[in-house]
C-alpha positions as semicolon CSV with decimal commas, in nm:
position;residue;x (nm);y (nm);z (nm)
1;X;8,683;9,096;0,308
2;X;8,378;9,229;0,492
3;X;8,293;8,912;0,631
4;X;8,634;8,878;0,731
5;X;8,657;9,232;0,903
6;X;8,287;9,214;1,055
7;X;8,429;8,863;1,236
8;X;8,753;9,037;1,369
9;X;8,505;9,326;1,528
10;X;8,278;9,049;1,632
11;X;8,593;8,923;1,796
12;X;8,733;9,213;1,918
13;X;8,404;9,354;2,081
14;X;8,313;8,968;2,249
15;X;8,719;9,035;2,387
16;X;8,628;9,315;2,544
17;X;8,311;9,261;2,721
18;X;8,491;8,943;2,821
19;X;8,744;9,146;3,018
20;X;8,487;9,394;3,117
21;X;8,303;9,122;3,242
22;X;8,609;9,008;3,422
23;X;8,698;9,307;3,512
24;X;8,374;9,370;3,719
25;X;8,365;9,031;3,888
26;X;8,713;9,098;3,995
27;X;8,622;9,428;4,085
28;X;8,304;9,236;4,329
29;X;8,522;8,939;4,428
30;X;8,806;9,181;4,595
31;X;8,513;9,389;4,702
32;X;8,346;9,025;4,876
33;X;8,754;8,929;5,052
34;X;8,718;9,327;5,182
35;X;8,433;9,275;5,356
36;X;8,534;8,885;5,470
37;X;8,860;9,045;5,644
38;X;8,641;9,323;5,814
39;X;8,463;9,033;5,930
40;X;8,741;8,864;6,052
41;X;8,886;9,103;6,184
42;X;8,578;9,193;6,366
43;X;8,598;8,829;6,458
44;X;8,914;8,841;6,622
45;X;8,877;9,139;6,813
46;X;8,630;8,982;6,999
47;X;8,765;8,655;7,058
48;X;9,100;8,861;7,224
49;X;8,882;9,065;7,454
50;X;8,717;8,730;7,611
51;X;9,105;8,605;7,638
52;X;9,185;8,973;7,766
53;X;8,855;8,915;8,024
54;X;8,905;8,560;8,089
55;X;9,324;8,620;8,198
56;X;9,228;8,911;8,397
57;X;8,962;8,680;8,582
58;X;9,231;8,448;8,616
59;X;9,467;8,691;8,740
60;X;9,236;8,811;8,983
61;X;9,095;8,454;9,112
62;X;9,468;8,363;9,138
63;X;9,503;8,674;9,355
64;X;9,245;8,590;9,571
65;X;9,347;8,266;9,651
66;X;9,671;8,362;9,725
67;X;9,660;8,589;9,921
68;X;9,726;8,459;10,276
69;X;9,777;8,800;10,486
70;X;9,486;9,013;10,604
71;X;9,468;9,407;10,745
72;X;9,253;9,525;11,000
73;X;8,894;9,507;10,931
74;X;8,960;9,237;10,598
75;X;8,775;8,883;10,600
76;X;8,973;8,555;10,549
77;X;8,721;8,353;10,395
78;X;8,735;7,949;10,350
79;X;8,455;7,912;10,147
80;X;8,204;7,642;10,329
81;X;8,384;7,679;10,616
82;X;8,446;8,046;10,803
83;X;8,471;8,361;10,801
84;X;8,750;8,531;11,023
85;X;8,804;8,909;11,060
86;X;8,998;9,122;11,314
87;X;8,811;9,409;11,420
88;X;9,020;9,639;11,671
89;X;9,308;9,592;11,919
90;X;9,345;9,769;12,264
91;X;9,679;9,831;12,439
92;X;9,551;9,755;12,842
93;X;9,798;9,902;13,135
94;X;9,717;9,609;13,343
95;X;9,899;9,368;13,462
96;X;9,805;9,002;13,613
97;X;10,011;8,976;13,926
98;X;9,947;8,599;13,924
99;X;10,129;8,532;13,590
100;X;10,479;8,458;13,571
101;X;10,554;8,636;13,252
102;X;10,614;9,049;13,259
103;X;10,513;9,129;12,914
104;X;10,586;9,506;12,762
105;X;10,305;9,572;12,639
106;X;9,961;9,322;12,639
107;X;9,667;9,391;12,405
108;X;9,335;9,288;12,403
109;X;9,237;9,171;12,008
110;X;8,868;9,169;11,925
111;X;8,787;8,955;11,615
112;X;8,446;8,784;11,445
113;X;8,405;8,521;11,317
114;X;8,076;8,297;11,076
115;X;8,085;7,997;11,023
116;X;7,953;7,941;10,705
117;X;7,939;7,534;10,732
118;X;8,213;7,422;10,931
119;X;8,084;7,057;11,099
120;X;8,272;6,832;11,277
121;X;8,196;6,524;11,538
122;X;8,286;6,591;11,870
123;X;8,251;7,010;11,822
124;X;7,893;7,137;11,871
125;X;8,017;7,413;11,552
126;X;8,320;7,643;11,488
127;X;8,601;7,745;11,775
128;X;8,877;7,970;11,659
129;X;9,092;8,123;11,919
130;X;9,396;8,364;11,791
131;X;9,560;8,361;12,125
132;X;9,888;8,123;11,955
133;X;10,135;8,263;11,623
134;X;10,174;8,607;11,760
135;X;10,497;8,780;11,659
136;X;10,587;9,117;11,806
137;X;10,730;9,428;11,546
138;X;11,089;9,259;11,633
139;X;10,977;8,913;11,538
140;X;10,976;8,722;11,835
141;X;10,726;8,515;11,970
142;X;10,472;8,691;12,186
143;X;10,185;8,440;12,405
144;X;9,856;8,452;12,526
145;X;9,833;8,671;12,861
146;X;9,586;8,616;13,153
147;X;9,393;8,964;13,066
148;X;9,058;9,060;13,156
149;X;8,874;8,903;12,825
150;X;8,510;8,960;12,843
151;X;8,439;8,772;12,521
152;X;8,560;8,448;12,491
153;X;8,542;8,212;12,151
154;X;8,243;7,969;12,161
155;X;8,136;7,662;11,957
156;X;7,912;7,859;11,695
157;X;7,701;7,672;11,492
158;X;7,658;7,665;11,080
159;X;7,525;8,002;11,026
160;X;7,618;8,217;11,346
161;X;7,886;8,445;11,418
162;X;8,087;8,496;11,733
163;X;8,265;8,819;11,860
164;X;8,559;8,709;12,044
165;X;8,909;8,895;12,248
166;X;9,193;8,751;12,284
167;X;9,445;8,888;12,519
168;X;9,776;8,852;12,399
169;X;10,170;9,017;12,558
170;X;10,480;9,102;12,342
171;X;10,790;9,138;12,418
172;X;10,814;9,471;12,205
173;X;10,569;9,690;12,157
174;X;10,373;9,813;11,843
175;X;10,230;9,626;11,553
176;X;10,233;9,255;11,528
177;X;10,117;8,949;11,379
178;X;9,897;8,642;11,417
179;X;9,983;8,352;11,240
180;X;9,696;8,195;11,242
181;X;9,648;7,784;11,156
182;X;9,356;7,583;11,212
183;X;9,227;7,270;11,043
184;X;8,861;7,334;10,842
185;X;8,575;7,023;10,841
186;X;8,737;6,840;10,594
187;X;9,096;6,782;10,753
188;X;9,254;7,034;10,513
189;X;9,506;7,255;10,703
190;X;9,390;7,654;10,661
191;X;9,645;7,929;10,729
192;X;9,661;8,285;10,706
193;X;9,855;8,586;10,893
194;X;9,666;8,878;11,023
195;X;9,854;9,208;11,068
196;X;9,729;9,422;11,349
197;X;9,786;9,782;11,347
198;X;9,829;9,871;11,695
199;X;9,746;10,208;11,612
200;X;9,432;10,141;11,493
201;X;9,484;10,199;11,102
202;X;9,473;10,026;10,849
């Protein structure tokens, strides 16, 4: 009988370390997934701010190259090619009284331009002219006008810049736009509009 009841304890105590035992590896095993979700979660917090960054880099890049209309003062830039900005406009009271065309208003439209690497045979470097594409506040066509330009576009070579005027009459006055297209060193077609504040804002 003793031996019988000394083997039941024997039994009963090995049970319960066994599920003490148990017990405290469950106890470090739930404690071990804790700490592997922390991790994880750690994990993917950081993998959705570099999608965050990378999308808003994207967004922005996509911007950039979109964007195809420029305010006084902002540079168009083909990259290898040019870089085209419009600087000021200046309404001018005169008049040429050899031109057949009687023009509301004319303005004079001083604009830079660097070329950044712009080659092509037969051109001694970059010529951009934004005399052609103007349309007046009321969207019609205005033209280039026989003004008094004192700085006219030249063939600028790869790494020079070039302050230009064009002279330019509309139809109606006040702020217009130049359309500008032009074909860069490698035959690709290149457009963008500039909006000129006549006022001189931007």
């Amino acid at each position: 009988m003793r031996k019988r009841m000394t083997a039941i304890l024997f039994v009963a105590g090995l049970t319960a370390f066994s599920l003490t035992a148990f017990a405290d590896e469950k106890d470090d095993r739930i404690q071990e997934l804790e700490e592997q979700i922390v991790e994880m979660q750690q994990t993917i917090d950081d993998l959705q701010k570099q999608l965050d960054e990378a999308k808003a880099g994207e967004t922005k890049e996509a911007s950039e190259v979109s964007k195809d209309e420029y305010g006084m003062g902002e540079t168009w830039t083909v990259d290898g090619q040019w870089k085209l900005t419009v600087l000021s406009v200046e309404e001018t009271q005169e008049r040429n009284e050899y031109s057949d065309k009687n023009p509301v208003a004319v303005y004079l439209v001083t604009y830079e331009y660097e070329n950044l690497g712009y080659e092509e045979d037969g051109w001694n470097g970059l010529y951009l002219s934004m005399e052609d594409g103007i349309v007046d506040t009321a969207g019609k066509m205005g033209y280039d006008y026989p003004g008094d330009v004192t700085d006219y576009p030249q063939e600028t070579p790869v790494g020079a810049t070039c302050t230009a005027q064009a002279c330019i009459g509309v139809e109606n006055a006040g702020d217009f736009k130049i359309h500008f297209s032009t074909y860069d060193g490698n035959g690709k077609e290149q457009k963008a509009v500039f909006a000129v504040k006549v006022d001189g804002e931007n």
